[in-house]
C-alpha positions as CSV (number, residue, x, y, z in Angstrom):
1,X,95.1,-47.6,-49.8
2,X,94.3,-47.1,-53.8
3,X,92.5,-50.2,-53.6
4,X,90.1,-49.4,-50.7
5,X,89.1,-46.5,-52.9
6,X,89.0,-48.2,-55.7
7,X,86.4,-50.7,-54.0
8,X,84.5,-47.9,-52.3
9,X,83.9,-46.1,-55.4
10,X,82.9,-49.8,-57.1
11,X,80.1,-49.8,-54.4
12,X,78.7,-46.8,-55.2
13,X,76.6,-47.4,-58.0
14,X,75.2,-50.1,-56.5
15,X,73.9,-48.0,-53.6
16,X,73.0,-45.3,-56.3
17,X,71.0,-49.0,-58.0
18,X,68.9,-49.8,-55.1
19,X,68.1,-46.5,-53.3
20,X,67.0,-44.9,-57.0
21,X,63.6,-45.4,-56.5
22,X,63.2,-43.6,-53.1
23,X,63.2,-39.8,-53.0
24,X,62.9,-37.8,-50.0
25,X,59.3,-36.8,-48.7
26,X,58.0,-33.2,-50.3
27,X,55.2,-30.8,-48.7
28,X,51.9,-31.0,-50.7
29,X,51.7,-27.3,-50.7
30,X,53.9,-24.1,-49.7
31,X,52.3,-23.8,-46.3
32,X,53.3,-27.6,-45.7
33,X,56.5,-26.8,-47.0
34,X,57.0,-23.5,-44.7
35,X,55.5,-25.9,-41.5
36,X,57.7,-29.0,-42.6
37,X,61.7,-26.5,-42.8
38,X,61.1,-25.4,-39.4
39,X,59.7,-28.8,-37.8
40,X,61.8,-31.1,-35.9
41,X,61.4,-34.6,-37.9
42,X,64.0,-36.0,-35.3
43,X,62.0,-35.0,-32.3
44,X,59.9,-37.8,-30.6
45,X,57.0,-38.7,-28.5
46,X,58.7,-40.1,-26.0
47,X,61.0,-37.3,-25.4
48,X,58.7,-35.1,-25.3
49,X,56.9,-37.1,-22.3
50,X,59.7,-37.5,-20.9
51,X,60.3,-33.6,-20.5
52,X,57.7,-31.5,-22.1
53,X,58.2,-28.3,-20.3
54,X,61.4,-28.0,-22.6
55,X,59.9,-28.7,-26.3
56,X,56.4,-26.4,-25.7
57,X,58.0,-23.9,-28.2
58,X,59.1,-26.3,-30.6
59,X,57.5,-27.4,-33.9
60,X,58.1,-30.9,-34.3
61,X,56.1,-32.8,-37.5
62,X,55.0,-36.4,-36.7
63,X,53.5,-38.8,-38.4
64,X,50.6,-41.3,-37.6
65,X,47.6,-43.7,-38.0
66,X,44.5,-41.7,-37.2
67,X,42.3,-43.7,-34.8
68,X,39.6,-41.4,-34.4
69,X,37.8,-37.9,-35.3
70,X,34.9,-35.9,-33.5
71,X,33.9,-32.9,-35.2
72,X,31.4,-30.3,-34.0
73,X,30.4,-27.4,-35.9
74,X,31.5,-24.2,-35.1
75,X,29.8,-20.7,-34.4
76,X,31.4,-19.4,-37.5
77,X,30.5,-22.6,-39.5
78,X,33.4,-24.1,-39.4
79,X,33.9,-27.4,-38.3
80,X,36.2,-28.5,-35.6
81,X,37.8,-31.6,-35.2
82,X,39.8,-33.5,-32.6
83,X,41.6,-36.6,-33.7
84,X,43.1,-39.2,-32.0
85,X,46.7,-40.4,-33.6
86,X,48.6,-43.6,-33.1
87,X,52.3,-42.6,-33.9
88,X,54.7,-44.5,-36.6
89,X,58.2,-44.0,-37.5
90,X,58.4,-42.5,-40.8
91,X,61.9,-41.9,-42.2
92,X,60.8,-39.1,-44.4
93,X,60.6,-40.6,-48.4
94,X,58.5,-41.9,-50.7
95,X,58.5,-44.8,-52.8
96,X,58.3,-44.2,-56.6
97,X,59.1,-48.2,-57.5
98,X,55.5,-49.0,-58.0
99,X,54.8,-46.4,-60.9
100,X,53.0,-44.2,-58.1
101,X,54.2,-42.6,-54.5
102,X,54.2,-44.8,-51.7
103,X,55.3,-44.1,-48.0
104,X,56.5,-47.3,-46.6
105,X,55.8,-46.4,-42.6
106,X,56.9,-48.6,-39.6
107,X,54.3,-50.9,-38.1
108,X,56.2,-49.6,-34.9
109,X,55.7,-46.0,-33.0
110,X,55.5,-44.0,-29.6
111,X,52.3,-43.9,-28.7
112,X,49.5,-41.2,-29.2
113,X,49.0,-38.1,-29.7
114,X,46.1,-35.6,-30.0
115,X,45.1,-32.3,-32.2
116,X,42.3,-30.1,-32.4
117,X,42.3,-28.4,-35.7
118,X,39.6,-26.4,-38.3
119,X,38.0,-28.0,-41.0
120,X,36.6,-25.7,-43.7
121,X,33.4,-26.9,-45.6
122,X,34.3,-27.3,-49.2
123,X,30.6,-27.7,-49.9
124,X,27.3,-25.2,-47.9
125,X,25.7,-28.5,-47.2
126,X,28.7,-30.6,-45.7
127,X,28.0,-32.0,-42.1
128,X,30.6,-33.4,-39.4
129,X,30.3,-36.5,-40.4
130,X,32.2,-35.1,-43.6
131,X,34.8,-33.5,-41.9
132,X,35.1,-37.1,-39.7
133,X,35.6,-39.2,-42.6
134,X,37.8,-36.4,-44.1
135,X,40.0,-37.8,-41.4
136,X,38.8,-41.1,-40.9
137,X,40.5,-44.0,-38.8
138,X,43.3,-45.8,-40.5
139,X,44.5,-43.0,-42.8
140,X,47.9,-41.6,-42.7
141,X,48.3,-38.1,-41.3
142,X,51.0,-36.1,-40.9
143,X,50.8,-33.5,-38.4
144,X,52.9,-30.0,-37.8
145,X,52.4,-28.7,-34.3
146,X,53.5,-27.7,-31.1
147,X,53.7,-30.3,-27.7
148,X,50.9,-28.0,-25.4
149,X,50.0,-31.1,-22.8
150,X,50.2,-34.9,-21.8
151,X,47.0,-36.3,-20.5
152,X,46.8,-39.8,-19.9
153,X,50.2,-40.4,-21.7
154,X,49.2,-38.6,-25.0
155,X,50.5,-36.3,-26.1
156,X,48.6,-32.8,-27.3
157,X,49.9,-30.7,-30.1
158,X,49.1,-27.1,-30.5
159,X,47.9,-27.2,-34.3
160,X,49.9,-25.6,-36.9
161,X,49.0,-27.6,-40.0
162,X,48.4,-31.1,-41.4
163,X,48.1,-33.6,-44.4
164,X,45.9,-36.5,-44.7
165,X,47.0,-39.4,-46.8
166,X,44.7,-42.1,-48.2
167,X,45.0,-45.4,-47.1
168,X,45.8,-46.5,-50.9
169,X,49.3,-44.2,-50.9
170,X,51.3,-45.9,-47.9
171,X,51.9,-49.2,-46.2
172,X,53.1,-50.7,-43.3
173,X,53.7,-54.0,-44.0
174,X,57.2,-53.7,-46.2
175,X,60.0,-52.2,-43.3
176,X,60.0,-52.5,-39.8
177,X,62.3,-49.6,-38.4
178,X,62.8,-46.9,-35.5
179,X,64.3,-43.6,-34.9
180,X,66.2,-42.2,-37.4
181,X,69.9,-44.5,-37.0
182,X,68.6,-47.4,-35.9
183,X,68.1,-50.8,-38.0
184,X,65.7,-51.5,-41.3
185,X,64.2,-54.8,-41.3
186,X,62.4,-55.6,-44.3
187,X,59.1,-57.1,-43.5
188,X,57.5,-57.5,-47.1
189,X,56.8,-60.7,-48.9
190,X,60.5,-63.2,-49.4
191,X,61.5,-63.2,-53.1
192,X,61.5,-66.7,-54.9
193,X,65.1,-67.9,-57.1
194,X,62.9,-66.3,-60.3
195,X,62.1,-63.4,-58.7
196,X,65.1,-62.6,-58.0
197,X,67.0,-63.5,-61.3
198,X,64.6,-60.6,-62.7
């Protein structure tokens, strides 16, 4: 028995080692951060199609691809968009191993989903095609809302708040992985003998 505890407490600075560089994910700002502690992050498309009627008063936060944005402007001068999201696993941290944050996302996900939301003009002479390339295809987003509707199999969220993350700031080409519990496969480049000696 004292040396199964012996070698369990051996391992652990080796898991310590090689999970040091990944933190867990923080909101941007407080209102991310009041959206993000009462969101589901365990909550997923695909249960949510399979029985919406029971998650349309629950905040769930999801994360995905954007695939498209339409703005039109607004009678208040505002700008509202609708975006189009392709949905990716995200197991909630970032990668600080590079010298800079990184969210390694899964290539994989659950389909799409859809959000209308407001876009406030930063500048008096910004247009929709601002707010559009604001949330252009292929960035990351990460959206905090409310399942309201599933047509043609996506899914549409009732808007509480979102992020929009730069292309340059995650990947999707290091892990392959699912819901939260299931396996990790790492995808990335193989190491070579010297790169590994390192």
């Amino acid at each position: 028995m004292n040396r199964v505890i012996a070698l369990s407490l051996l391992a652990l600075p080796l898991l310590a080692v090689s999970c040091a560089h990944n933190m867990p994910y923080r909101p941007a700002t407080h209102n991310e951060q009041l959206e993000y502690h009462r969101s589901l992050i365990d909550l997923y498309p695909d249960d949510v199609r399979r029985n919406l009627d029971q998650y349309t008063n629950t905040v769930v936060a999801w994360s995905g691809v954007i695939h498209d944005t339409e703005a039109h402007e607004d009678t208040n001068g505002m700008f509202i968009a609708t975006t189009t999201i392709e949905h990716k696993y995200y197991d909630w941290e970032v990668d600080h191993s590079a010298g800079g944050e990184k969210i390694n996302l899964s290539p994989r996900g659950e389909g799409t989903f859809r959000i209308e939301w407001p876009v406030r003009r930063r500048e008096a002479r910004a247009t929709t095609a601002d707010a559009e390339e604001y949330a252009g295809p292929g960035k990351l987003i990460i959206v905090y809302g409310i399942p309201d509707g599933i047509e043609d199999n996506t899914i549409i969220l009732k808007y509480h708040f979102l992020r929009v993350i730069d292309k340059d700031h995650f990947t999707m080409t290091q892990y392959d992985y699912g819901r939260f519990g299931q396996p990790v496969h790492y995808i990335g480049p193989k190491l070579d003998k010297a790169t590994k000696k390192k």
